[in-house]
C-alpha positions in Angstrom: -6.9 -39.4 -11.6 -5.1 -37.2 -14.1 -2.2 -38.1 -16.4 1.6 -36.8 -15.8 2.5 -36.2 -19.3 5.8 -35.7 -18.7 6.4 -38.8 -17.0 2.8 -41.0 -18.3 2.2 -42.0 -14.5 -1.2 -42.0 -12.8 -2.4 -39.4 -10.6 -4.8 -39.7 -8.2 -7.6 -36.8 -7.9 -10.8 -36.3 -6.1 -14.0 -37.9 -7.2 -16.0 -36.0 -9.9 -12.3 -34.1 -10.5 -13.5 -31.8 -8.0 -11.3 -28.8 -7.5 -9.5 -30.2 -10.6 -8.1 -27.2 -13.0 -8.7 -28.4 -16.2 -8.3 -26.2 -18.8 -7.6 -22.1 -18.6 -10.7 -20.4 -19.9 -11.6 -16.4 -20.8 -15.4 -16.9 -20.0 -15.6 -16.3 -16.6 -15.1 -17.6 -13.2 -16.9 -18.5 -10.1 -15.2 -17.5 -6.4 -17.2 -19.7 -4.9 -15.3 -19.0 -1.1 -15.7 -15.0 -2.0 -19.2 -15.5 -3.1 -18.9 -14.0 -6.3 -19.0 -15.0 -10.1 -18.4 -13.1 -13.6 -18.3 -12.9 -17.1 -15.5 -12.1 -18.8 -14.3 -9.0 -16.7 -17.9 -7.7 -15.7 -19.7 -9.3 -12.0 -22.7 -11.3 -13.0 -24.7 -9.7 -10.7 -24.2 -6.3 -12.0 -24.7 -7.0 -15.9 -28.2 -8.8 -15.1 -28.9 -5.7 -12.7 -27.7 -3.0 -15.4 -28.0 -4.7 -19.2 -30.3 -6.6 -21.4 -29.8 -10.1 -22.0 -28.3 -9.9 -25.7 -26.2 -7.5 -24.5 -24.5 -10.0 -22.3 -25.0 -12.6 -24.8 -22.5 -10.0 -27.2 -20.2 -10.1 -24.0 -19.7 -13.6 -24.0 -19.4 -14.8 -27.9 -17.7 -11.6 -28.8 -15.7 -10.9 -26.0 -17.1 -7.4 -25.4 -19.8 -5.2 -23.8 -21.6 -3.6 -27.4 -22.3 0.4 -27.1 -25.6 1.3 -27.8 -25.7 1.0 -31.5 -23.6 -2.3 -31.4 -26.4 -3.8 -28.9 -29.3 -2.9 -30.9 -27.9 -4.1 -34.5 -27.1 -7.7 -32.4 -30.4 -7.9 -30.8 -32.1 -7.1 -34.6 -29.9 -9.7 -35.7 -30.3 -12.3 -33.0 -34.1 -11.5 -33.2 -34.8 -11.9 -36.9 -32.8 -15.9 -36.2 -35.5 -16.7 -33.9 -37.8 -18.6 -37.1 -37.2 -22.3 -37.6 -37.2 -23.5 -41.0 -39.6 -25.3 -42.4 -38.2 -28.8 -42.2 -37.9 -28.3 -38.5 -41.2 -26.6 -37.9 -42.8 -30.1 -40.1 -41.2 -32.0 -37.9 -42.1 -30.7 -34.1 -45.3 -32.4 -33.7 -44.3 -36.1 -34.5 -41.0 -34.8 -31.8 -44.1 -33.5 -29.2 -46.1 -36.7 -29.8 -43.4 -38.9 -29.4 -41.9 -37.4 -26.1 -45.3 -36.4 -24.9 -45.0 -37.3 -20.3 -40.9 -36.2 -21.2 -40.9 -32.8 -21.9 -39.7 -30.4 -24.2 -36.4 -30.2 -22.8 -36.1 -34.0 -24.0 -38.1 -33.1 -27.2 -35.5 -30.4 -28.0 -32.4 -32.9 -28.1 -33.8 -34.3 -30.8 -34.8 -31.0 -32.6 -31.5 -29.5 -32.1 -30.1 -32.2 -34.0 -32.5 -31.5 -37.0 -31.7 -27.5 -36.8 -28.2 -28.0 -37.3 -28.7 -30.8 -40.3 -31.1 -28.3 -41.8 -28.6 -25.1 -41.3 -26.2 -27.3 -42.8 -23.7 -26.5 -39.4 -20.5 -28.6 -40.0 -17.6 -29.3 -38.0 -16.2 -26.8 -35.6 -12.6 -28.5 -36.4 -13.0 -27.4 -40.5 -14.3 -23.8 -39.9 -13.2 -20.3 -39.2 -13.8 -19.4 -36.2 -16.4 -16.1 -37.2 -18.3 -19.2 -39.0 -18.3 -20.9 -35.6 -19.5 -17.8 -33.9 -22.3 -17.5 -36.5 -23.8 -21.2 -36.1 -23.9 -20.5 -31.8 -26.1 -17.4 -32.0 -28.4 -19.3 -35.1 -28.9 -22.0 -32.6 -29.1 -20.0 -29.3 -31.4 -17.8 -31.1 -33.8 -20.7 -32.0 -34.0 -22.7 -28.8 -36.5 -20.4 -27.2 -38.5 -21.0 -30.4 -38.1 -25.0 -30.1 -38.9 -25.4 -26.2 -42.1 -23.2 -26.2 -43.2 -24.6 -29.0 -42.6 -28.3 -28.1 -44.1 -27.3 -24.8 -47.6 -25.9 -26.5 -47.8 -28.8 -28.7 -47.6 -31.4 -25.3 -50.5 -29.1 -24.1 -52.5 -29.3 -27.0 -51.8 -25.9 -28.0 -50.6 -24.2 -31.3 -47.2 -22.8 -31.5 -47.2 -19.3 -30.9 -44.6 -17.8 -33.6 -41.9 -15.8 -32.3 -42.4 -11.6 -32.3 -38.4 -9.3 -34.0 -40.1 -6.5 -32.0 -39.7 -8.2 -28.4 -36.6 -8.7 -26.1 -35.1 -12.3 -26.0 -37.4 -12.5 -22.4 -39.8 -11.0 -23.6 -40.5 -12.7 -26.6 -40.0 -16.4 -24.6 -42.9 -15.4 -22.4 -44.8 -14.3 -25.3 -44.3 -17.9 -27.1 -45.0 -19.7 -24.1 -48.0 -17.7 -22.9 -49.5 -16.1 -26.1 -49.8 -13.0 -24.6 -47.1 -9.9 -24.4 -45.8 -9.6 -20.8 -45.8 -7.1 -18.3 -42.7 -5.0 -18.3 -42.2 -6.0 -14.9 -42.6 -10.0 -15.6 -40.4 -9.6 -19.1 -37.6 -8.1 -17.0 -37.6 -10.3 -13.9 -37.3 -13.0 -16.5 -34.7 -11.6 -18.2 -32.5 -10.9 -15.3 -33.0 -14.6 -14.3 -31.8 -15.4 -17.7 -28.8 -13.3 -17.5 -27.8 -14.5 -14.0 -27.5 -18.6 -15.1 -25.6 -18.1 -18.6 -22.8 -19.5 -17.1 -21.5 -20.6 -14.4 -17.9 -22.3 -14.4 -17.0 -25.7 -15.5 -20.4 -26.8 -14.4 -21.7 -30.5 -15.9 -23.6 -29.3 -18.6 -20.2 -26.6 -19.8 -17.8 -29.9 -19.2 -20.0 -31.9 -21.4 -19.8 -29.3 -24.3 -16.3 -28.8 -24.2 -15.3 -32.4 -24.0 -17.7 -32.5 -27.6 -16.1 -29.3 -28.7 -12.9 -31.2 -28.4 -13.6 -33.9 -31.1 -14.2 -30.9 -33.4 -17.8 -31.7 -34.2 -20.8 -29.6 -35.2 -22.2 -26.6 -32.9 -25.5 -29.0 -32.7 -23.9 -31.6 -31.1 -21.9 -30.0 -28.8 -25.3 -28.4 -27.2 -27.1 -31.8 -27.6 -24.8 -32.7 -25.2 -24.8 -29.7 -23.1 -28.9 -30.1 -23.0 -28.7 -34.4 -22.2 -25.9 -33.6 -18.9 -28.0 -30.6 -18.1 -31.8 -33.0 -17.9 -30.2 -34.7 -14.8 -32.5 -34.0 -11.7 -28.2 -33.3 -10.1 -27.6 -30.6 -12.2 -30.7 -28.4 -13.5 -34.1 -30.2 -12.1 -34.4 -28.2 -8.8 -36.6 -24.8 -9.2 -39.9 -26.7 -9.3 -38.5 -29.2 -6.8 -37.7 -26.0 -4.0 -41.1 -24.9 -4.8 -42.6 -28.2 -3.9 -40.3 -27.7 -0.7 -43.0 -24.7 -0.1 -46.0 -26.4 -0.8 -45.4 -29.2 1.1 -44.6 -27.3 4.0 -47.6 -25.4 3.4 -47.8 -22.6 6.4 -45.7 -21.0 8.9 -46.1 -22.8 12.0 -45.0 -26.4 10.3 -41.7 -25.1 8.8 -39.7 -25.9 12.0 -41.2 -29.5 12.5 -41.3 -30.5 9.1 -37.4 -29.3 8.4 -36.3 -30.5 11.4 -37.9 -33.9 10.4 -35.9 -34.2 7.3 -32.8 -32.6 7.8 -32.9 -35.4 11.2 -33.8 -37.9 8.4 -30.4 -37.1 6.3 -32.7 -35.9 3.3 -31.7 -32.7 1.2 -33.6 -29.7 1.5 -34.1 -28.5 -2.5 -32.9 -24.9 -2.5 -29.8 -25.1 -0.1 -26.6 -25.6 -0.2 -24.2 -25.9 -3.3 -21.2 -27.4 -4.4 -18.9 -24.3 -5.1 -20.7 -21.9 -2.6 -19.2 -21.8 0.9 -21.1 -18.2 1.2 -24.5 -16.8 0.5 -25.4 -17.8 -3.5 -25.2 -14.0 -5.0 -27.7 -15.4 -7.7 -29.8 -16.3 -4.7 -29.5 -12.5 -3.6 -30.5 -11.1 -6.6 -33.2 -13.3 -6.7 -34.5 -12.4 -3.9 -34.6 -9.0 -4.5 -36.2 -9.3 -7.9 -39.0 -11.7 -6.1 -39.7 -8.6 -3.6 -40.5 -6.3 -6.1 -43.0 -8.1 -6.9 -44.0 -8.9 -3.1 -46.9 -10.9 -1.6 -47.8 -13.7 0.7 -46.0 -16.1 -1.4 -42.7 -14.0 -1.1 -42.8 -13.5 2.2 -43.4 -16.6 2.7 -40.3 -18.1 0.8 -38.5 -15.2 2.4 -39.5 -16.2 5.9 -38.7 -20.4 5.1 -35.4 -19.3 4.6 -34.7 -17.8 7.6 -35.7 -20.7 9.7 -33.8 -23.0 7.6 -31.0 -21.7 7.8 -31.1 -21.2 11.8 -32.1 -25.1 11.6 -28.7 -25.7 9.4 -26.6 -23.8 11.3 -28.1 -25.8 14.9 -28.0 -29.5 13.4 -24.8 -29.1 10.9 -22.7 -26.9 12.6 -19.4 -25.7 10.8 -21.3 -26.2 7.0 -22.1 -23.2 5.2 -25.7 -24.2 3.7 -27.5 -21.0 2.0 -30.3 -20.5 -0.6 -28.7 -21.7 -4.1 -30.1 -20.3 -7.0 -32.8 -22.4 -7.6 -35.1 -21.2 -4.4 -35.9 -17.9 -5.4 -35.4 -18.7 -9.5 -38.8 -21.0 -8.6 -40.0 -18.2 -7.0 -39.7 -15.7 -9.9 -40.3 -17.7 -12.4 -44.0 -18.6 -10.9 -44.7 -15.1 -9.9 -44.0 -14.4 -13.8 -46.3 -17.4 -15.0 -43.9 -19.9 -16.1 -45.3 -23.5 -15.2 -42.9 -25.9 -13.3 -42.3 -27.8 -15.6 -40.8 -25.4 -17.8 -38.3 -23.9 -15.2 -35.5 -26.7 -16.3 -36.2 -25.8 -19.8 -35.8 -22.0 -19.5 -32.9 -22.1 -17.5 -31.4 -24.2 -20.9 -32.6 -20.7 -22.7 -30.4 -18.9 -20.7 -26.8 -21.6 -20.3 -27.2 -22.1 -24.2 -25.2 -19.0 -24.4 -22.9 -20.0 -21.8 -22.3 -22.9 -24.0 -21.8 -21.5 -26.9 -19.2 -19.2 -25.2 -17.7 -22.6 -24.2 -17.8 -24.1 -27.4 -15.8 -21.4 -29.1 -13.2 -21.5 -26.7 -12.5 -25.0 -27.0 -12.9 -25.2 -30.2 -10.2 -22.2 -30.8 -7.6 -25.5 -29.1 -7.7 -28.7 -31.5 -6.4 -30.5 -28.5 -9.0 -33.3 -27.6 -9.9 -34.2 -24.0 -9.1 -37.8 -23.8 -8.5 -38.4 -20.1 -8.0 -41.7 -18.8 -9.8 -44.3 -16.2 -7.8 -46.6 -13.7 -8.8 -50.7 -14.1 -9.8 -51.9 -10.5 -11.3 -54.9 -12.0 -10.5 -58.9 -12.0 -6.4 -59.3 -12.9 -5.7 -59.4 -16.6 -4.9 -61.2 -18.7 -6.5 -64.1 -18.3 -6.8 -66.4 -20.8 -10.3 -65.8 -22.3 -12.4 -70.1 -21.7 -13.6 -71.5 -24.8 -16.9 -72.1 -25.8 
């Protein structure tokens, strides 16, 4: 339900507000009957087919596409942020040790929180708003830095320390690896990155806006952001459609073992999507990105598809079920070394600039988001029993 303000009565609206405008927003927008989604003014598609990652990143906190000298003093800029200080760097281990079988995606809530106390970031509500903009690239800018790092130490591995010479991809792959990329891996990566920086009024972009709102720090605003985005609902399912693959293992069992669990009522990880009612274009471009690399393991993601889809059109008729962006992003990120479970944790190093887009925004609008719940309990008042 929503609130009339002009009259205070309830209105009812879907569950989960779906379909519910909001708020007006600059960022972008997702056309989800068209098929088609942007930043700012630019398709999605086409920036992570024709620019760099910080380039886009300049797009969505500044509000414009840099030229070439523009793009390259951002990147050196964005680039020589990517060292924690030492307080935080101190501090990682006891974080690894202590959410060692959780991840670093669950480690880095907790780091976050310690970055911003040591850049001294303070309310969004009490600063000006190129101060605001400042504090989203430091932390954007060090994320990469805390999740590779906090995903070494849970290995048993020291931190590899990040490279100013090396792309935003790039250099993630180097800190998670130890070893410079391949061109080719660095900008598959990258274009994966630059396709899930945002993506409407998603969970994760709700949950930092409704933080925004209060007016507090950048840090806890993306704390936030990272806690909605951890649910297995919202940002768990690249390694999941992968396991889809493995556990149906060769061609001649994907018709019988799809069959089984579509008949079964179970979700197939990969399809279908909540806004989508076409193809997923970030599936699309995924696709075509896991092609150029090519093999058995493409071919035979490419050829799952294809019969699941046939299966979904025979035993839910009238549903548009596609590939989502998480089937070929497992894909690609395997083919470029990643481990599974770091998928969940690199899509956060890409959507932490969607955020910080977000933040800004609402944070521009010192209106806070207090919407309100109806009561469906027992009938009050009732006259509380003593003891």
């Amino acid at each position: 339900m929503s609130v009339n303000r002009s009259a205070g009565t309830l209105v009812d609206v879907p569950r989960g507000l779906a379909g519910v405008v909001v708020t007006d927003t600059e960022v972008g927008d997702v056309r989800g009957r068209e098929g088609f989604y942007h930043y700012r003014q630019y398709s999605a598609v086409e920036l992570a087919q024709t620019r760099s990652f910080e380039d886009v990143w300049h797009l969505l906190v500044h509000g414009e596409l840099p030229e070439a000298e523009r793009g390259a003093a951002f990147a050196a800029e964005t680039a020589a942020l990517r060292r924690l200080p030492d307080r935080v760097r101190a501090a990682l281990p006891a974080i690894a040790a202590a959410g060692a079988g959780s991840g670093p995606l669950a480690g880095m809530r907790t780091a976050l929180s310690l970055l911003g106390a040591a850049k001294g970031f303070r309310p969004v509500y009490d600063l000006a708003a190129d101060r605001r903009r400042q504090d989203t690239v430091v932390a954007a800018a060090a994320v990469p830095t805390l999740l590779t790092a906090l995903h070494r130490m849970g290995a048993g591995l020291d931190p590899v320390e990040p490279r100013e010479d090396l792309s935003y991809a790039a250099n993630y792959l180097y800190m998670l690896t130890g070893s410079e990329p391949e061109p080719e891996s660095a900008r598959a990566v990258e274009q994966y990155l630059i396709s899930t920086i945002d993506h409407g009024f998603n969970a994760s972009t709700f949950t930092a806006r409704v933080i925004a709102s209060t007016g507090a720090d950048v840090a806890a605003c993306l704390v936030g952001a990272v806690g909605a985005l951890s649910g297995p609902l919202h940002g768990g399912a690249p390694s999941r459609a992968l396991d889809t693959l493995d556990a149906i293992g060769t061609p001649d069992r994907i018709d019988s073992w799809i069959r089984e669990r579509v008949l079964a009522g179970d979700r197939i990880m990969g399809f279908g999507h909540a806004i989508y009612r076409t193809e997923d274009p970030r599936s699309r471009m995924l696709r075509e990105v896991a092609q150029r690399f090519g093999g058995q393991r493409v071919d035979f993601a490419v050829e799952v598809e294809r019969h699941v889809e046939r299966i979904l059109a025979e035993l839910k008729p009238g549903r548009e079920l596609h590939t989502n962006v998480e089937f070929y992003a497992g894909v690609v990120m395997e083919l470029c070394g990643l481990p599974r479970e770091m998928f969940t944790p690199t899509f956060a190093a890409a959507r932490v600039v969607g955020w910080s887009a977000n933040i800004l925004e609402q944070a521009a609008d010192s209106k806070i988001i207090r919407p309100v719940a109806r009561y469906v309990g027992p009938g009050a008042p009732v006259a509380v029993p003593r003891g």
